[in-house]
PDB file of N, CA, C and O in Angstrom:
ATOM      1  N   UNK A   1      21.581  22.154   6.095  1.00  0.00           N
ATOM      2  CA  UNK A   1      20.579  21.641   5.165  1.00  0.00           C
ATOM      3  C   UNK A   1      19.484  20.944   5.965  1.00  0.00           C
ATOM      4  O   UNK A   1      19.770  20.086   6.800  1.00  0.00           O
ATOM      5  N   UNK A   2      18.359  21.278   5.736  1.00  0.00           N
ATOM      6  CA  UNK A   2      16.944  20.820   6.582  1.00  0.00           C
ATOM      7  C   UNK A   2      16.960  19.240   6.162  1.00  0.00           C
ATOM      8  O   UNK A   2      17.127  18.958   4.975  1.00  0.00           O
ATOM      9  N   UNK A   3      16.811  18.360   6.993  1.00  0.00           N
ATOM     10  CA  UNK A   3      16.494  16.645   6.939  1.00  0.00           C
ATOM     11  C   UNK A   3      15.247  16.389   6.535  1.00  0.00           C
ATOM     12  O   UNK A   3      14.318  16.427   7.342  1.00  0.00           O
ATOM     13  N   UNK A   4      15.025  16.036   4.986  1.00  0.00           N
ATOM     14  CA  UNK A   4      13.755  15.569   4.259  1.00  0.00           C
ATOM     15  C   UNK A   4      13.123  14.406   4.946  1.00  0.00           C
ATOM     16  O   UNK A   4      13.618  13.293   5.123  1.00  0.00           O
ATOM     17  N   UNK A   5      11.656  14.954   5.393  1.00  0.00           N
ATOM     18  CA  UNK A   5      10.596  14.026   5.486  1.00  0.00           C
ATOM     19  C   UNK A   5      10.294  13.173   4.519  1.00  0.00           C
ATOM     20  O   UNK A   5       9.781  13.719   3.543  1.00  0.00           O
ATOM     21  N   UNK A   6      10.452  11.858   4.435  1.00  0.00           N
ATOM     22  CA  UNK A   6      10.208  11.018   3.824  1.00  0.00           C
ATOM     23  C   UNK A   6       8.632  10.712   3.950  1.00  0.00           C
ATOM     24  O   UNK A   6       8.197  10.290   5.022  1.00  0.00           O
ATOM     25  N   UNK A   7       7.734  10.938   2.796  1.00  0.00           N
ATOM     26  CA  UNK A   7       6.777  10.640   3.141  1.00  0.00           C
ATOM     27  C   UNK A   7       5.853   8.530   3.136  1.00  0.00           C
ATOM     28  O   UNK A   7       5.942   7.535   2.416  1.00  0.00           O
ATOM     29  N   UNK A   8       5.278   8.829   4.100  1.00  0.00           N
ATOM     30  CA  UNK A   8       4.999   7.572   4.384  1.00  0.00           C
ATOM     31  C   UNK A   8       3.318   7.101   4.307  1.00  0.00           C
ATOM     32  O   UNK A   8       2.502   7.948   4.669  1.00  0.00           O
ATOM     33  N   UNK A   9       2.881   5.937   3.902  1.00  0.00           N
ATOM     34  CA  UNK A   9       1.535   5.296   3.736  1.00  0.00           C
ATOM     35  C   UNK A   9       0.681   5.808   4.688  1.00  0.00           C
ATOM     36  O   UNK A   9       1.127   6.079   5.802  1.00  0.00           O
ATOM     37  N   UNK A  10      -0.547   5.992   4.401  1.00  0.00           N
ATOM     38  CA  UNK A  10      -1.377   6.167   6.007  1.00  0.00           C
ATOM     39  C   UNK A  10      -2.071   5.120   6.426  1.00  0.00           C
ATOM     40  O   UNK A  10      -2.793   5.058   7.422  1.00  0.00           O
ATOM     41  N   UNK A  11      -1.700   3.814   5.184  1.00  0.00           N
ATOM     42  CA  UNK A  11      -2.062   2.942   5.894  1.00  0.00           C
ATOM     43  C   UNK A  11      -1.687   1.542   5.010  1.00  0.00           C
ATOM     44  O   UNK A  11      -1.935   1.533   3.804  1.00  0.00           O
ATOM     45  N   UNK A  12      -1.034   0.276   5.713  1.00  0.00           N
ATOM     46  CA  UNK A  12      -0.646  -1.215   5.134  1.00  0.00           C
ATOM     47  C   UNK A  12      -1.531  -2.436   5.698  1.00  0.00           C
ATOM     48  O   UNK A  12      -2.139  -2.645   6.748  1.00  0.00           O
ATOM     49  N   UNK A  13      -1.325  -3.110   4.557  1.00  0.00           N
ATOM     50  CA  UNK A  13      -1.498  -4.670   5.395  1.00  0.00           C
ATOM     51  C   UNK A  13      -1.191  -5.154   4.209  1.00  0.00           C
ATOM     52  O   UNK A  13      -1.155  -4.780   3.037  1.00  0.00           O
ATOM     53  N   UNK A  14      -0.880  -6.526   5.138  1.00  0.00           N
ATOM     54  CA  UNK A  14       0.583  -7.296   4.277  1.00  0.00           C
ATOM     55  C   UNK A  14      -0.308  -9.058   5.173  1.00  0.00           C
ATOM     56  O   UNK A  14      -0.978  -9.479   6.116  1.00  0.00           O
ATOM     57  N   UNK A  15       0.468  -9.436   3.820  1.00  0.00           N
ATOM     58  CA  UNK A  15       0.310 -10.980   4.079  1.00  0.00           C
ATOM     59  C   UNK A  15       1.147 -11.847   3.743  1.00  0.00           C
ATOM     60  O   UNK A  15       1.143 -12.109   2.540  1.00  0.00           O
ATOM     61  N   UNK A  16       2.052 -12.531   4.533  1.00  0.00           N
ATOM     62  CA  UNK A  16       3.461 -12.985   4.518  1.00  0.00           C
ATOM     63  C   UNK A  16       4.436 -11.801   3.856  1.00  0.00           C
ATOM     64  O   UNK A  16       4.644 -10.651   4.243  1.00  0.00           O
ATOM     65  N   UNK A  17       4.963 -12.552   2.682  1.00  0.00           N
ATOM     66  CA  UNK A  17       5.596 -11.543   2.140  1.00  0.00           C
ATOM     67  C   UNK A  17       5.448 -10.288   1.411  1.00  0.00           C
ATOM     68  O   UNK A  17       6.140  -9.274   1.320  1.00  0.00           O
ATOM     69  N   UNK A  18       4.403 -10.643   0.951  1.00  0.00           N
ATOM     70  CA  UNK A  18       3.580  -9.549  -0.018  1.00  0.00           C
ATOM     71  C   UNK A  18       2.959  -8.406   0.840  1.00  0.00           C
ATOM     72  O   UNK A  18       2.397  -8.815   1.855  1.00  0.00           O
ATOM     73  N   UNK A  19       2.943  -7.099   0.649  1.00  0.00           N
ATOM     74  CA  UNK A  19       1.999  -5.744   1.297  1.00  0.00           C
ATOM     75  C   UNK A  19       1.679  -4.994   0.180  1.00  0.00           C
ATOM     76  O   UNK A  19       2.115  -4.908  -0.968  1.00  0.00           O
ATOM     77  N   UNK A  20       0.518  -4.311   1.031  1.00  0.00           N
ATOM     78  CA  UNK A  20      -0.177  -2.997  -0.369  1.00  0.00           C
ATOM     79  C   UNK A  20       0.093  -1.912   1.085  1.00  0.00           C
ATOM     80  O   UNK A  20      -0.015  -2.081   2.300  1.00  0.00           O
ATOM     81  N   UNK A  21       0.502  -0.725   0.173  1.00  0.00           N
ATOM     82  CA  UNK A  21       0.838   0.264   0.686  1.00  0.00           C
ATOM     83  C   UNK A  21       0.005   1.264   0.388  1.00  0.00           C
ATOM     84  O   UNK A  21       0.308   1.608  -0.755  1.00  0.00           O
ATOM     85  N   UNK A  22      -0.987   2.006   0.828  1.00  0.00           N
ATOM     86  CA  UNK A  22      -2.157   2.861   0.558  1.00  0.00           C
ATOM     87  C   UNK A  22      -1.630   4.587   0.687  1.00  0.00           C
ATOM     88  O   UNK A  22      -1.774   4.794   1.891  1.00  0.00           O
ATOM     89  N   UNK A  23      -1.355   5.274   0.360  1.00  0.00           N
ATOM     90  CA  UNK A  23      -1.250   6.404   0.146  1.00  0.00           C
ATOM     91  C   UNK A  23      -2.382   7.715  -0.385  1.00  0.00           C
ATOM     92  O   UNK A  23      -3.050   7.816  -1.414  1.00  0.00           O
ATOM     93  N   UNK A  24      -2.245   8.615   0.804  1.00  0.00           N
ATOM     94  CA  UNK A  24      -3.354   9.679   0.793  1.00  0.00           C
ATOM     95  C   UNK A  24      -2.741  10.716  -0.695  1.00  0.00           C
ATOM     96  O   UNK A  24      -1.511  10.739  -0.746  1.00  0.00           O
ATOM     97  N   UNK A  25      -3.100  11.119  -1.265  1.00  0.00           N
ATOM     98  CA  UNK A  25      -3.158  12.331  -2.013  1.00  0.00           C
ATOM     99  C   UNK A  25      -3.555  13.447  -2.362  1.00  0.00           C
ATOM    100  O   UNK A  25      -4.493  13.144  -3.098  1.00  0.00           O
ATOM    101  N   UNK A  26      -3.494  14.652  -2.349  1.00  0.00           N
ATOM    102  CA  UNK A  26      -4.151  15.711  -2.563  1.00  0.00           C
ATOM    103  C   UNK A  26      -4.391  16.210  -3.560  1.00  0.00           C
ATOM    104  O   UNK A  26      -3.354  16.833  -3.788  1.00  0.00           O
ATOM    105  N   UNK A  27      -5.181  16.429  -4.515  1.00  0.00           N
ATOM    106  CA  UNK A  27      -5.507  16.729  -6.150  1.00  0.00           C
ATOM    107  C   UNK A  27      -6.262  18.373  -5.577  1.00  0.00           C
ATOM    108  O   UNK A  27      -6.232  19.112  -4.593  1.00  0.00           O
ATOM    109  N   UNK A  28      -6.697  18.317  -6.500  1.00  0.00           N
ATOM    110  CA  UNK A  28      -7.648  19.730  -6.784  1.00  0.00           C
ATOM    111  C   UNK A  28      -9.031  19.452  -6.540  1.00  0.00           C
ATOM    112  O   UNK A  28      -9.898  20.239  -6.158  1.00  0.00           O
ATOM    113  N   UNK A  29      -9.124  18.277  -6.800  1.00  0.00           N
ATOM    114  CA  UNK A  29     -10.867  17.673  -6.435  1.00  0.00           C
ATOM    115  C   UNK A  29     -10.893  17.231  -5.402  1.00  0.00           C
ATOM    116  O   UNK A  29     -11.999  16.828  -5.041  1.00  0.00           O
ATOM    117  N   UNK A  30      -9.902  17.106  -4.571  1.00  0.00           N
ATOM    118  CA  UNK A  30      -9.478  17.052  -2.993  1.00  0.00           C
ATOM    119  C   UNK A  30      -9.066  15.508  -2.706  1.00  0.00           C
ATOM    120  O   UNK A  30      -8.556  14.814  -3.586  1.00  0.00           O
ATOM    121  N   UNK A  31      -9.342  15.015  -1.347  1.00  0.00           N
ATOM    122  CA  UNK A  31      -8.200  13.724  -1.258  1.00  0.00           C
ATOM    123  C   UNK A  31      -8.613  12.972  -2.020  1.00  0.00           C
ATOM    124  O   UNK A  31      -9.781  12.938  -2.407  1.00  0.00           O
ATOM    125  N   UNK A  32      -7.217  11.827  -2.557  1.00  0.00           N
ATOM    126  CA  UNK A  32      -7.723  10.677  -2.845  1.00  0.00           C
ATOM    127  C   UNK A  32      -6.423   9.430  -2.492  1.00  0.00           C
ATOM    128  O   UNK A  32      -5.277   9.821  -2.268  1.00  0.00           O
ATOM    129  N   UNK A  33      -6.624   8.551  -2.483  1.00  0.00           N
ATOM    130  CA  UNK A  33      -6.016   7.585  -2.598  1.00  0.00           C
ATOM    131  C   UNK A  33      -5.383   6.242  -3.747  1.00  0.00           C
ATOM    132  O   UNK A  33      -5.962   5.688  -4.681  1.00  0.00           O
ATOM    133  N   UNK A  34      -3.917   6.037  -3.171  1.00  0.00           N
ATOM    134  CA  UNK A  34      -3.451   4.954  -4.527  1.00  0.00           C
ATOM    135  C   UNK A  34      -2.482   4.149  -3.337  1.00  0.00           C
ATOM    136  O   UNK A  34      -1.900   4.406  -2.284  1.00  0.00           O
ATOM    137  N   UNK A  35      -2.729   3.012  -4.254  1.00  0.00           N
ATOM    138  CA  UNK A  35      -2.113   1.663  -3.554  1.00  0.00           C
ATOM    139  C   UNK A  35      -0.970   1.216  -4.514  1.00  0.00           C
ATOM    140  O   UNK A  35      -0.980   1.107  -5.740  1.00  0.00           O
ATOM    141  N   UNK A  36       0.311   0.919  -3.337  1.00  0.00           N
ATOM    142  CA  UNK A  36       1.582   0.576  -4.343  1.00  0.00           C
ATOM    143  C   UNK A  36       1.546  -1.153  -3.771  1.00  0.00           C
ATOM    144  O   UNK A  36       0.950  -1.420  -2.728  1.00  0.00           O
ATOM    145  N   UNK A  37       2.023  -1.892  -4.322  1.00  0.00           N
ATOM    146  CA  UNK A  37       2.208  -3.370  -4.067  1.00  0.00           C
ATOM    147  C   UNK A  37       3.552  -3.277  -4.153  1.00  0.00           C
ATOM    148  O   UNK A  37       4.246  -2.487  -4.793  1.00  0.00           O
ATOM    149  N   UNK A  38       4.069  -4.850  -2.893  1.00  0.00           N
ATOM    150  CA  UNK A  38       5.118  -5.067  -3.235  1.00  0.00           C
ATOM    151  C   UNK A  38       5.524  -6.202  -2.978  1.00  0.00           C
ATOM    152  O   UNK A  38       4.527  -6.890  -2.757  1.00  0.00           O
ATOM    153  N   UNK A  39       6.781  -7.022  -2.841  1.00  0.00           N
ATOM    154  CA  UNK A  39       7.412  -8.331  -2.124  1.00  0.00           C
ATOM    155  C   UNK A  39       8.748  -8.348  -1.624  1.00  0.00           C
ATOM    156  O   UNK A  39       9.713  -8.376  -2.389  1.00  0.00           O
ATOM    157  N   UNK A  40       8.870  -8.330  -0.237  1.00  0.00           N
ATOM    158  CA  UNK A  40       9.757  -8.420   0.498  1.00  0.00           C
ATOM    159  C   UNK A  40      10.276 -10.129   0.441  1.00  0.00           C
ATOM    160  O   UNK A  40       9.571 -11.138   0.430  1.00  0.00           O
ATOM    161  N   UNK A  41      12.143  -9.966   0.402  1.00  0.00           N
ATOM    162  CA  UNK A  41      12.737 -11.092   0.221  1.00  0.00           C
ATOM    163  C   UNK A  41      13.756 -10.970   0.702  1.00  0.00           C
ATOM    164  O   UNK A  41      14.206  -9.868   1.014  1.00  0.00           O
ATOM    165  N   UNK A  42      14.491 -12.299   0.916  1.00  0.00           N
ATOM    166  CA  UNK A  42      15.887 -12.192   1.827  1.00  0.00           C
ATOM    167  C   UNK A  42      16.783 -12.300   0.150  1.00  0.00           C
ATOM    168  O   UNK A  42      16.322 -12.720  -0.911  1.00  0.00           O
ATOM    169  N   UNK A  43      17.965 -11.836   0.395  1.00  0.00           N
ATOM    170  CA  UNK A  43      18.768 -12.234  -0.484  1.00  0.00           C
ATOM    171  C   UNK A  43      20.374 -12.401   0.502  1.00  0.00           C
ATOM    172  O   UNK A  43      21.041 -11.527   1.056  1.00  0.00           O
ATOM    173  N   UNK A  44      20.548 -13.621   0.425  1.00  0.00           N
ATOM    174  CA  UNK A  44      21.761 -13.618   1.800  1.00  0.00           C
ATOM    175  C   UNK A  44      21.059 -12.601   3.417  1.00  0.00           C
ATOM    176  O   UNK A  44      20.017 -12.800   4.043  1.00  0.00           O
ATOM    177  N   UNK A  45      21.728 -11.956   3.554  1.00  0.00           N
ATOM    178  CA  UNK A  45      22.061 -11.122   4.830  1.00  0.00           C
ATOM    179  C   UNK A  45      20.958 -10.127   4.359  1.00  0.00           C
ATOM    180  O   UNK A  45      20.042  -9.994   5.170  1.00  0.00           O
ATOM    181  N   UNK A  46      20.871  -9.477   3.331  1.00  0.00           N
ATOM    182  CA  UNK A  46      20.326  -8.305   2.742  1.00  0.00           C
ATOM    183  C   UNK A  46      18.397  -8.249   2.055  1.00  0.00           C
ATOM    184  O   UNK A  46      17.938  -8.783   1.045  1.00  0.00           O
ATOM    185  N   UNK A  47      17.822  -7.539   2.921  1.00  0.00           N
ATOM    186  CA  UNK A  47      16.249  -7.767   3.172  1.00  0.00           C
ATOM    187  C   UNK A  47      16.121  -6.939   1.506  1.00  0.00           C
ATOM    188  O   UNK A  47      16.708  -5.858   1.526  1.00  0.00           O
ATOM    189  N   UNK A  48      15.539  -7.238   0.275  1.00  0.00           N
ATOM    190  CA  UNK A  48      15.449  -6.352  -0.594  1.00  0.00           C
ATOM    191  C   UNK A  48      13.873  -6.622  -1.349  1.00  0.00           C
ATOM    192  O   UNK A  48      13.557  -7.808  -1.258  1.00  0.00           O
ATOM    193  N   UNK A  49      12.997  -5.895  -1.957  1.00  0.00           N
ATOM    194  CA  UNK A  49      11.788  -5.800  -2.637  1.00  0.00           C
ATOM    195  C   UNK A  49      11.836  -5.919  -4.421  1.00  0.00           C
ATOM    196  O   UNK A  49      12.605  -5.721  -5.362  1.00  0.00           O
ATOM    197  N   UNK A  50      10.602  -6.333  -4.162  1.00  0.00           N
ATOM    198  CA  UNK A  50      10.601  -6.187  -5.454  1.00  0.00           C
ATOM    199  C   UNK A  50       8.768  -5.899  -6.055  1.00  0.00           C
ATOM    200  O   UNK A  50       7.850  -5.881  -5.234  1.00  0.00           O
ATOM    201  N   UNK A  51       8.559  -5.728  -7.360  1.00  0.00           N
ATOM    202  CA  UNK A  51       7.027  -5.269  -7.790  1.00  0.00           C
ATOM    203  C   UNK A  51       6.821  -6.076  -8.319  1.00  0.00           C
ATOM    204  O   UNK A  51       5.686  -5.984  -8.787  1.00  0.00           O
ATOM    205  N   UNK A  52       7.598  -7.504  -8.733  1.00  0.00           N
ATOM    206  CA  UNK A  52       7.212  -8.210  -9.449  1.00  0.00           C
ATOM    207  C   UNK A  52       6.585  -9.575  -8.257  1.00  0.00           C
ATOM    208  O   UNK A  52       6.946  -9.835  -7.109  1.00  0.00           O
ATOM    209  N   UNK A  53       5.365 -10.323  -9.281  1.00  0.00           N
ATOM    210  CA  UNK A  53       5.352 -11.169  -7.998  1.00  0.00           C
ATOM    211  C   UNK A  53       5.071 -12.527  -9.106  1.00  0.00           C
ATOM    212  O   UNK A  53       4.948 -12.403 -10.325  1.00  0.00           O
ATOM    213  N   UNK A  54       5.007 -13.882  -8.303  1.00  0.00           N
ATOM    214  CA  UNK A  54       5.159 -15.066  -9.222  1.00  0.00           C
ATOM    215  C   UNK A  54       3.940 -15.866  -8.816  1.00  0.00           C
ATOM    216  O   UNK A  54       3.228 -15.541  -7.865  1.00  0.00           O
ATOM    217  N   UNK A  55       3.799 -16.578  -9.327  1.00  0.00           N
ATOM    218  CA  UNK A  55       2.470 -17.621  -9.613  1.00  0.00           C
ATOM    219  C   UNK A  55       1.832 -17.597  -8.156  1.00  0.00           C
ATOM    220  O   UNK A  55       0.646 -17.284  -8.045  1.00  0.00           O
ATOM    221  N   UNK A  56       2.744 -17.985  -6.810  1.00  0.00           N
ATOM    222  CA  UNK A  56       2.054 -18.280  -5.591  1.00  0.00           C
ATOM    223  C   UNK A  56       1.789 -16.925  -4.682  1.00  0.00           C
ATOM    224  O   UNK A  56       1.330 -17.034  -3.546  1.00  0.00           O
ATOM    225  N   UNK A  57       2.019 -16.004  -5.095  1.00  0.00           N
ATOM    226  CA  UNK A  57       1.945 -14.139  -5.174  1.00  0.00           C
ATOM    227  C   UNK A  57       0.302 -13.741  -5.605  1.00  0.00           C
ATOM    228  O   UNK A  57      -0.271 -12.699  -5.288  1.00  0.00           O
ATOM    229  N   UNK A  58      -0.244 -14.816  -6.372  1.00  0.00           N
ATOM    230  CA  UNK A  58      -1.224 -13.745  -7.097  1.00  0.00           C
ATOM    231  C   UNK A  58      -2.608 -13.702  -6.522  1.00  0.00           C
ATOM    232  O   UNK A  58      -3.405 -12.774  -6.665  1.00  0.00           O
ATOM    233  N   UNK A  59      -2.846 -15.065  -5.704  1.00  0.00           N
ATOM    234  CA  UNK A  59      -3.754 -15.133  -4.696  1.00  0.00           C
ATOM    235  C   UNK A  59      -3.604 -13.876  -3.457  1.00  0.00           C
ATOM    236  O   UNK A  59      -4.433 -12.996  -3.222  1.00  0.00           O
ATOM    237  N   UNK A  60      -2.653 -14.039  -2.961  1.00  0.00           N
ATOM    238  CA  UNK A  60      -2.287 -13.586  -1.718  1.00  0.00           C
ATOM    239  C   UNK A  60      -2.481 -11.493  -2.947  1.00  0.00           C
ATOM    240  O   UNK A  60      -3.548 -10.886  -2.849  1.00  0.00           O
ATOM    241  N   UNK A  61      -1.820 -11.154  -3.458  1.00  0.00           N
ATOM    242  CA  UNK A  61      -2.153  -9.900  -4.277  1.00  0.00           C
ATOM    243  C   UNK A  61      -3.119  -9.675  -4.347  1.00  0.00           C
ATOM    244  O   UNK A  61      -3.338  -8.507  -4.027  1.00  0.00           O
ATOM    245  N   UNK A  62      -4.374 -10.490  -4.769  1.00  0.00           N
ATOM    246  CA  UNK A  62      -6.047 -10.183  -4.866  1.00  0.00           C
ATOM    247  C   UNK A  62      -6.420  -9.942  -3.654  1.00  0.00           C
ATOM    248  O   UNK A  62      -7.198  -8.991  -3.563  1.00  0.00           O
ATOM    249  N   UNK A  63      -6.062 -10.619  -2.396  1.00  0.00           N
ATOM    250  CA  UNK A  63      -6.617 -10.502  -1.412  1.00  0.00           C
ATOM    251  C   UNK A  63      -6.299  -9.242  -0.863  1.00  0.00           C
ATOM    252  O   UNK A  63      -7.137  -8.531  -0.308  1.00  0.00           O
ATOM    253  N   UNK A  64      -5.149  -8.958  -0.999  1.00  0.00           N
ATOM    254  CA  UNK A  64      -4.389  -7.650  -0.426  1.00  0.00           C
ATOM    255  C   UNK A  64      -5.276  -5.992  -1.254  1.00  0.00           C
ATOM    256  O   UNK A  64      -5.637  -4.897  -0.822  1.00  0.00           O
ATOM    257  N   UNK A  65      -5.286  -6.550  -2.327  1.00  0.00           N
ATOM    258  CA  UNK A  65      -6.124  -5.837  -3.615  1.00  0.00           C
ATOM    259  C   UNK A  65      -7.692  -5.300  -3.086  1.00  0.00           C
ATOM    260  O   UNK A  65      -8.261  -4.232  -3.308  1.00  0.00           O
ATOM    261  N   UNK A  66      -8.188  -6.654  -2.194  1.00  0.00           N
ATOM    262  CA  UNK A  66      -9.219  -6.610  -1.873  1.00  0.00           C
ATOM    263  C   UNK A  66      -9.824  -5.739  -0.827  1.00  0.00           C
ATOM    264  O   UNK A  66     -10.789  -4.990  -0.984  1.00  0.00           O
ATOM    265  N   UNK A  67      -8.819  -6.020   0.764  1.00  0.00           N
ATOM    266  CA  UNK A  67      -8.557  -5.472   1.507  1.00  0.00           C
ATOM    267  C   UNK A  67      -8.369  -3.767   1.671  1.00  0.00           C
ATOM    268  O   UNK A  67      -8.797  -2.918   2.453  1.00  0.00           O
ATOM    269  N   UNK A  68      -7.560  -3.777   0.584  1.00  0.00           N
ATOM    270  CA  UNK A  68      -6.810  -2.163   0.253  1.00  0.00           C
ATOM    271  C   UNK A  68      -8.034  -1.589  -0.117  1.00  0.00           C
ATOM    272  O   UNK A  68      -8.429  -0.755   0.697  1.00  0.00           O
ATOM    273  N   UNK A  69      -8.984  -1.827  -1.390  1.00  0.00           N
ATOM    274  CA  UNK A  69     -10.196  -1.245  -1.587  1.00  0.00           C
ATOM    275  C   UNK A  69     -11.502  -1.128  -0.405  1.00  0.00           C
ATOM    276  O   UNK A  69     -12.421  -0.311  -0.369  1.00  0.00           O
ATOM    277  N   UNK A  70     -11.201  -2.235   0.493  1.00  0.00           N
ATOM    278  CA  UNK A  70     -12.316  -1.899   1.492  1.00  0.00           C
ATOM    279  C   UNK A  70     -11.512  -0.461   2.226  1.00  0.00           C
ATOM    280  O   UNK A  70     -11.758   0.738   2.097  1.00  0.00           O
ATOM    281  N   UNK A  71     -10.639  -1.074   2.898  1.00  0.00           N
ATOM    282  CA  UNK A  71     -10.211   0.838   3.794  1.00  0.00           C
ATOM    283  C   UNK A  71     -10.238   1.606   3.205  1.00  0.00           C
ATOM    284  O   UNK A  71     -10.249   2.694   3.779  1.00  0.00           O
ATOM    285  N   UNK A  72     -10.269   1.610   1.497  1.00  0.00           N
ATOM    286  CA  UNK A  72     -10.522   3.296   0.911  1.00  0.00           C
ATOM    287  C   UNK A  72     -11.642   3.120   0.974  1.00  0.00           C
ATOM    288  O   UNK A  72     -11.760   3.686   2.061  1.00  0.00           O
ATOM    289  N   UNK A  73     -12.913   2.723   0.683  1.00  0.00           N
ATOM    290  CA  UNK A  73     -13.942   2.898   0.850  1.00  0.00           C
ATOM    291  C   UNK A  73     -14.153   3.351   2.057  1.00  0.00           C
ATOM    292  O   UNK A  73     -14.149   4.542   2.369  1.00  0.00           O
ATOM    293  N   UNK A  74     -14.352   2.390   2.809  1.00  0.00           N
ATOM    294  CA  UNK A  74     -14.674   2.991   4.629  1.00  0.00           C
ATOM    295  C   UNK A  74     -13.645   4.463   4.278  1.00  0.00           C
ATOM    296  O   UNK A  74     -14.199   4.983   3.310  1.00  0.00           O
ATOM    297  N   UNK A  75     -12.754   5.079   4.555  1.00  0.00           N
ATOM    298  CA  UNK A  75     -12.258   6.379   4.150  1.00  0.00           C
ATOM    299  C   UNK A  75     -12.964   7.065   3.996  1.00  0.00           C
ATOM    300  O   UNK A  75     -13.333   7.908   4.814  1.00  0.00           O
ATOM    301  N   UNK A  76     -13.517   6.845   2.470  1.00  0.00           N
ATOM    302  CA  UNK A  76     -14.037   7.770   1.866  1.00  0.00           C
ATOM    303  C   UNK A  76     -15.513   8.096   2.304  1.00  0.00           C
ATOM    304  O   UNK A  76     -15.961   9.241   2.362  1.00  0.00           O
ATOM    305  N   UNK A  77     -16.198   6.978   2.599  1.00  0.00           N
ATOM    306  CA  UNK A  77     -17.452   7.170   3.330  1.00  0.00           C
ATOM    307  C   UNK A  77     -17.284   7.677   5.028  1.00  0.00           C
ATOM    308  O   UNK A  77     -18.207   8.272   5.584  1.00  0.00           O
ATOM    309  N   UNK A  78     -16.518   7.486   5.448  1.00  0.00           N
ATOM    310  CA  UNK A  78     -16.225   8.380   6.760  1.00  0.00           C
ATOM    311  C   UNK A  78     -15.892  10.027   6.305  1.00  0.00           C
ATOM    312  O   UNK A  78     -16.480  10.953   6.864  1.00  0.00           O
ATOM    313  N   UNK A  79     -15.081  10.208   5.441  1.00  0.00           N
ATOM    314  CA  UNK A  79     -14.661  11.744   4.752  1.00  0.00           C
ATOM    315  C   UNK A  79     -15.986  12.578   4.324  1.00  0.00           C
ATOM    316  O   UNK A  79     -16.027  13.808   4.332  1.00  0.00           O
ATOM    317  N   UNK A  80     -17.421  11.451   3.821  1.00  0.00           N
ATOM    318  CA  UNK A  80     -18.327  12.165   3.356  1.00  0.00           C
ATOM    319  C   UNK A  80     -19.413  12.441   4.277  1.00  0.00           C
ATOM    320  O   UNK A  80     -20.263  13.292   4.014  1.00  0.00           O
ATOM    321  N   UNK A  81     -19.423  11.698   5.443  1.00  0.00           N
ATOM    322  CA  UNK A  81     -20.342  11.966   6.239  1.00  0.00           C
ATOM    323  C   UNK A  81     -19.672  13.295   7.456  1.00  0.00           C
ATOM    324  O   UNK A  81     -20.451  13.813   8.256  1.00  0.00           O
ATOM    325  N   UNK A  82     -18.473  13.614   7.425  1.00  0.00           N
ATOM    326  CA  UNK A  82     -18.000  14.969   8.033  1.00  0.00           C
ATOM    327  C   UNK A  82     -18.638  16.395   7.644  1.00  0.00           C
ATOM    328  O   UNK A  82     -18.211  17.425   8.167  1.00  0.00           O
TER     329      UNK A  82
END
């Protein structure tokens, strides 16, 4: 049985605990991009995530929010001048 490629972001940034995960896509109208959020946490021994985030999360989320929309831009304006 062939070992599935897990596909992966083409591009993160993260701030403490919190990251946005940017992902390329291919449609019919050709690439585009979507951003997944998340929050990394200890629970005992065991590193686990979650999508939910809490009051001191939502600053640090906008910024990440913010960030994530500039590299698709730059992207996409690098993609159009090719």
């Amino acid at each position: 049985m062939a070992e599935q490629t897990k596909k992966r972001p083409v591009h993160e940034v993260r701030i403490g605990s919190v990251k946005a995960a940017i992902w390329r896509n291919d449609g019919s109208n050709g690439p585009w991009h979507g951003v997944s959020f998340e929050r990394v946490y200890r629970d005992g021994n065991e590193w686990k995530s979650s999508t939910s985030f809490g009051r001191d999360d939502l600053l640090v989320l906008a910024k990440l929010a913010d960030q994530a929309h500039t590299w698709v831009v730059e992207q996409d304006a690098r993609a159009e001048t090719q």
